[in-house]
C-alpha positions in Angstrom: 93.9 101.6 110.1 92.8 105.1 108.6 92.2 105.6 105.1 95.4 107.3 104.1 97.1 104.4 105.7 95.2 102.0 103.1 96.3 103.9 100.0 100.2 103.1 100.7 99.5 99.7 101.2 99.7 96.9 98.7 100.2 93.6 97.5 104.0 92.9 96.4 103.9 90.8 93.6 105.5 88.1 93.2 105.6 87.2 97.4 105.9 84.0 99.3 103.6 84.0 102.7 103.5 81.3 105.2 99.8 80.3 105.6 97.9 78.3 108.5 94.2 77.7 108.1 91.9 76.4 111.3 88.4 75.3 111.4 86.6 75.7 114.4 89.4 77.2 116.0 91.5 73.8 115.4 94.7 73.8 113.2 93.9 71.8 109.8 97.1 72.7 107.7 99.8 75.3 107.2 101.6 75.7 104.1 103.1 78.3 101.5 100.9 80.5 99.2 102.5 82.3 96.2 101.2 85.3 94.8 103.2 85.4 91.4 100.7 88.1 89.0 98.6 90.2 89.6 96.5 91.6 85.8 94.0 94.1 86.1 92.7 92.8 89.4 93.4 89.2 88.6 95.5 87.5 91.1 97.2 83.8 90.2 99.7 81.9 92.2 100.1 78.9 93.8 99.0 77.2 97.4 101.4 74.9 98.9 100.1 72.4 101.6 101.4 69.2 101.3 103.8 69.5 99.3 101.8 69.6 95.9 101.5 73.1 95.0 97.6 73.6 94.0 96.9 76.7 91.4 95.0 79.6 92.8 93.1 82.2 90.7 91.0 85.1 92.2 90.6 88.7 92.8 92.7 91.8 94.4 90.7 95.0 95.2 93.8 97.4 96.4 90.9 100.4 97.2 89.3 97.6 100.1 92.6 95.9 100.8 90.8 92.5 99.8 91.6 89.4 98.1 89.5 86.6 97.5 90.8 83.2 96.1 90.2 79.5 95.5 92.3 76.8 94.7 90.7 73.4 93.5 89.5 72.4 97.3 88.6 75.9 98.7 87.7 79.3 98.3 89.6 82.0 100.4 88.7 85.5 101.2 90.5 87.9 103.2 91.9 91.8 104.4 95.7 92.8 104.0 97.0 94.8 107.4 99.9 95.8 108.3 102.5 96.0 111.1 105.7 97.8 110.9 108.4 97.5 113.4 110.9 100.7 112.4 113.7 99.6 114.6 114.6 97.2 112.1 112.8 98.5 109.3 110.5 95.6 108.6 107.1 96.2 107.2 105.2 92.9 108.3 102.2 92.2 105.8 99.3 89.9 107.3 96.3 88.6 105.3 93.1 86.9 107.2 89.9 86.7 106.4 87.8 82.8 106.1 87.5 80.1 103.5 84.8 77.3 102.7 85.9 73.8 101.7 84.7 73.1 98.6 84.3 69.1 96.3 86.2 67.4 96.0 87.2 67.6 99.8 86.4 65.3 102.3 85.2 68.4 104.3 83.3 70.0 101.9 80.9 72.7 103.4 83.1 73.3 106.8 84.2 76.7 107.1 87.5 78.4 109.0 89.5 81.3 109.7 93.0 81.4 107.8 96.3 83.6 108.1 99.0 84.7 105.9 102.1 86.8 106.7 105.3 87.9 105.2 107.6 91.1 105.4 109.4 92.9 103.4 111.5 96.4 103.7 110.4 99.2 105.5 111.2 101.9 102.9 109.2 105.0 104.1 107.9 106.3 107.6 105.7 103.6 109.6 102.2 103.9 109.1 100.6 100.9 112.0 102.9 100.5 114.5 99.9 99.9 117.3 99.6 96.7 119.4 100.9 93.8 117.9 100.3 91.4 114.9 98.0 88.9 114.9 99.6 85.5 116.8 99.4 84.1 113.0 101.8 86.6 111.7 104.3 85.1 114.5 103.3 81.1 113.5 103.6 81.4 109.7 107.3 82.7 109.6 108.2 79.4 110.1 106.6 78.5 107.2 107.9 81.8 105.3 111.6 81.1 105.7 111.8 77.2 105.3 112.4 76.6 109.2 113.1 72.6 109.8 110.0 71.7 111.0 107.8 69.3 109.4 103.9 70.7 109.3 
């Protein structure tokens, strides 16, 4: 993604993303995260894994498209892309980067890779329409639109 491409992207506030986190390239829990403010470059929502939703605080930077995190059991860091599919005007927005378990986990010090997606409207001309998303984009709409499985 060029530059220019950068400057129209950004974090909707609030959003909902479906989320899957591995270690070692083994699944270890998907879930919901929940961006609901964003202050200044202050981010707060809420990470959903089991069913207890777990407060996050961190950081947006929308010049580097990053966003670091934790929530009381990790810390999160990661890039916002984008894919946009204009046929049916659907901007999908994908967020990946790694995180570091952190005490009180039981796997304190292990370190993974973890995915976020959602989508919203397409509302001006595509700017990535190249290849395809991330596999993780596809996984976590599951999670995104309440499908019936159980995770």
């Amino acid at each position: 993604m060029n530059a220019a491409q950068n400057t129209s992207l950004s974090l909707p506030i609030p959003s909902r993303w479906g989320l899957s986190t591995n270690i070692a390239g083994r699944p270890m829990v998907m879930g919901v995260l929940t961006f609901d403010s964003i202050s200044g470059n202050r981010i707060t929502g809420t990470a959903n894994f089991r069913g207890t939703p777990l407060q996050i605080t961190g950081a947006w930077d929308e010049n580097t498209q990053r966003v670091s995190f934790d929530t009381p059991f990790a810390s999160f860091s990661g890039l916002l892309q984008n894919f946009d599919d204009p046929a049916i005007r659907i901007r999908h927005l994908i967020l990946s980067g790694k995180f570091l378990m952190k005490a009180p986990s039981l796997q304190a010090g292990e370190s993974g890779e973890w995915v976020a997606a959602t989508d919203i409207p397409l509302t001006g001309p595509p700017t990535n329409t190249g290849g395809l998303p991330p596999v993780g984009a596809f996984l976590t709409s599951d999670l995104l639109y309440n499908n019936q499985r159980s995770y």
